[in-house]
Structures are given as C-alpha cells and as structure tokens.
N, C-alpha and C positions, 0 to 999 in steps of 0.2 A: 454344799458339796463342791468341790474342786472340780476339774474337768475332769482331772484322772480318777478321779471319787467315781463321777457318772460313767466313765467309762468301764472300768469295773463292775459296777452294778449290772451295765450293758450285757458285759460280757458275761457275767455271772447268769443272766439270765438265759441266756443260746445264742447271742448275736457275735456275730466273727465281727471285728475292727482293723482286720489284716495285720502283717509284722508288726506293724510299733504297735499294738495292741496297747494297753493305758499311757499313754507316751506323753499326756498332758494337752494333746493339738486336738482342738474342734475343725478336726478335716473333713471331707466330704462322708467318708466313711460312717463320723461318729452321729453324724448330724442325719443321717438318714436310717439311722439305727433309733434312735430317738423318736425319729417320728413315726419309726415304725411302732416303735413303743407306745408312743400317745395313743396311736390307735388303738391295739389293742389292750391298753388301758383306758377307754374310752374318754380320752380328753381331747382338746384343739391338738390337730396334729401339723403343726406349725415347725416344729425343728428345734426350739427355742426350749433348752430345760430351765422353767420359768419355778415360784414357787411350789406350783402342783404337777408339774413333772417332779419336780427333786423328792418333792414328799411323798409319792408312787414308788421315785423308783427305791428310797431308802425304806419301803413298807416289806416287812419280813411276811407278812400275813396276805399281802396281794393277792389275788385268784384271778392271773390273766384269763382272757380270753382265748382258747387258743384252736388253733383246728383239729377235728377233729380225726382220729388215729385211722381211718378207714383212706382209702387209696381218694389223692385227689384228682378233681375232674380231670386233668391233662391226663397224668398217668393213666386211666380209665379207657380214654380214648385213644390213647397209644398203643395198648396193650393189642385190641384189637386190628393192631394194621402190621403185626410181627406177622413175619413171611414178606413182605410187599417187597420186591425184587427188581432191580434197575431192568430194563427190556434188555434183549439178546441182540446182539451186535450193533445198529445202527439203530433200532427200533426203539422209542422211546415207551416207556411204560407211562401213562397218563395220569397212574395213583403219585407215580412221583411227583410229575409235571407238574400234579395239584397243591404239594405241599409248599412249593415254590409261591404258586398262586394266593393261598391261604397266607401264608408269610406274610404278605406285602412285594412279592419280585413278578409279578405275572409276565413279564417281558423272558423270563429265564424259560425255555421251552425243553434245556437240553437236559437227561436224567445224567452226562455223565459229568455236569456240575458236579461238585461237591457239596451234599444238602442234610450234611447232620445236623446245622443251623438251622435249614429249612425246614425241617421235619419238626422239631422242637418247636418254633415259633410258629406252625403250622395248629399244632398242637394245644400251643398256648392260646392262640386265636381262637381257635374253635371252641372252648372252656370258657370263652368271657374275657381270657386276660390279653395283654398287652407288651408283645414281645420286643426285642433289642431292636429291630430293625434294621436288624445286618444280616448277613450270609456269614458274616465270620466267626468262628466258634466261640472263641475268646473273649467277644463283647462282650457274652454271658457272664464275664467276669466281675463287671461292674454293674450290672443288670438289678434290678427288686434289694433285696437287702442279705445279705452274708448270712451262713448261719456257721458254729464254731466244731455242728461235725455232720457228718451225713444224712439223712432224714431222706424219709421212704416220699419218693417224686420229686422229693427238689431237683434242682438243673445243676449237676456239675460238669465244669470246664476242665480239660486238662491237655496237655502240653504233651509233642507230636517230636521224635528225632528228627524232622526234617529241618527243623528251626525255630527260632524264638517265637516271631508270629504265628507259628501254625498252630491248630490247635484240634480238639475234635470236643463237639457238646452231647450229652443225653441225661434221661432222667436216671438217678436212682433209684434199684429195685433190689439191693444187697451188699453187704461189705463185712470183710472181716479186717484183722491185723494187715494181711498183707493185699486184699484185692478188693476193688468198687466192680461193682456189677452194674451194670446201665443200659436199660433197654433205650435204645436209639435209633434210628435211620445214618444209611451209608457207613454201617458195618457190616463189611464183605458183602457192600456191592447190598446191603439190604436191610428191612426193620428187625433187629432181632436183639438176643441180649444174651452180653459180652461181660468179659472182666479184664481187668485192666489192673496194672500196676500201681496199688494206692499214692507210692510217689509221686507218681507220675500227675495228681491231682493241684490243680491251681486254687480252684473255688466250689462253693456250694453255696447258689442259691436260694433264694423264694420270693416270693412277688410279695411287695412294699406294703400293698394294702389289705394284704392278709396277715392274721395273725400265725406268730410260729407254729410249730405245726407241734404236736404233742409227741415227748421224748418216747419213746419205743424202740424196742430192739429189733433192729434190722435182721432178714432172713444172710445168714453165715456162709450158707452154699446155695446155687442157685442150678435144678437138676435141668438138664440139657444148654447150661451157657456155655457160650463158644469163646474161645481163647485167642490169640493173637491173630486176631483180625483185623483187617484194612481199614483204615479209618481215611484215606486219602480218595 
C-alpha cells in the first residue's frame, strides 16, 4: 500500500487526518492514526505501517476493537459537576479552584481564569487519562487522535470571534446539521451544556490509547441547552 493507500484506509476507518486528508505525506497526523490503529488492532503500536499493519488495515473482515457505546469515564464524571458556578464577585468558588488543581496548574487560584481547559483536563485526570497540559483550548487540537465526526464525549475544540488563538474546549453530548452541543465548564460563567455553531468547530478528539469509540447516533436536541453563552 501507498501512503495515501493507508491513509484512506485510515480514514475510512473514523480517523480525521486534517485538510490534506490522503495527500500522500506521512505527517504527524498520519502517523499517530496508525498507531492508534495498531492498538486497537492489537499489534506493536509503533507508528510504522510495517507488513502487518498494511495486511490489518487492507482486511475488509477486521473486527476492531472498539469502546464501548455507553458514556465514557470523563463524560460520566462531568456530567455530575453541571451547575458548578464561578463564586460571586471577588469570592472564589473552590470546585473551580480544583479543576485547575486536578489539571496540572495548582498555582491558578483565581476562578475568573478562563478554565474550560481546566475543567476538561481536570476531567480527563480524574478518569485515568492524560491531558494537553495547557489552559489553552486549542491545544486540544492536536491532543489523542482526530476522529472524522463527532462521537458522544470526545473533546471538541472550537474557534472564539475574539481571534485566531482563542479558543473554547468541551465534551460532546449532541449534534445535528447545524449545532454541537458540549457539556463544558466556563460557559456562562459555569459547568453546563451549550450549543454552538457547528462551524464554528476546529477538531474532535479521543485519547490515542483507546480504541475509537463505536459509531452511534448522536442525541439531535439536547432538552434544557443553553444558547450563546460566554465562553470567555
């Protein structure tokens, strides 16, 4: 197989490779799509499409490995901290304070940071996994491995009018044609779940050393999400 041979296979499979999508370059992209494949196709997850990756991934019969369709551990543990609300005027609320903590920033004391990074990575921590190690949304971008459409908890990033760097992160918990719904922290000032402008969306999502997450139809409306909220 060609590179754009494997990369296609990639993609065919649920893995995003970004714009140049089969473009023939074993760029960082492709290369950790790969290995996320060897995983869960239980082989040396090395990066390297060697004989028995190629012979995997051109196998029509395969039965990856893949997670299972029930909400994962982060999401789970998200879910329960909707309400959680930055403190009133000068007052720090200490649930925040902690996500910060949990993140990896313990030095950050102040809730009116901006912590829809921290709340995410907070999140991810607490589940076992291994977050961007930023405050910044956007890291998430490059973060675990791509997938090619939205999936129930993966981490999508998306892009803020304020400017090119800005950004806001949260899990998905819905989407249709026109809107991603994302339960998150520090929208409006709080843990709750929002919908947003699919456009408006850069990436999605999932941690490397798990397998994809199994294709399922996402929930289309999500009863009581709130709408153009703060993400700053």
């Amino acid at each position: 197989m060609t590179i754009a041979e494997i990369q296609r296979a990639l993609i065919a499979r649920g893995y995003d490779l970004g714009p140049g999508g089969a473009d023939g370059d074993a760029g960082p992209r492709t290369i950790t799509a790969v290995t996320a494949f060897q995983r869960s196709a239980g082989l040396v997850a090395d990066g390297i499409a060697g004989p028995l990756t190629v012979k995997a991934l051109g196998s029509v019969d395969l039965t990856e490995r893949r997670a299972e369709p029930e909400q994962p551990a982060w999401l789970a543990l998200a879910a329960h901290e909707v309400g959680t609300h930055e403190g009133v005027g000068k007052a720090n609320n200490p649930v925040v304070v902690r996500y910060f903590a949990d993140a990896g920033f313990s030095g950050v004391k102040d809730d009116a940071t901006a912590w829809c990074a921290a709340f995410v990575g907070a999140m991810l921590k607490r589940a076992g996994q291994t977050p961007s190690g930023s405050l910044a949304a956007r890291s998430y971008e490059t973060w675990g491995v791509g997938l090619k459409d939205p999936a129930l908890g993966c981490i999508a990033t998306k892009k803020r009018a304020g400017g090119s760097w800005q950004g806001h992160v949260g899990l998905v918990v819905g989407a249709n044609a026109s809107t991603i719904y994302l339960l998150g922290g520090n929208q409006g000032d709080a843990v709750s779940i929002a919908g947003f402008k699919r456009s408006e969306f850069t990436s999605f999502r999932w941690p490397a050393d798990m397998p994809l997450p199994v294709a399922m139809k996402l929930p289309t409306t999500i009863a009581g999400a709130r709408s153009g909220v703060s993400e700053a």
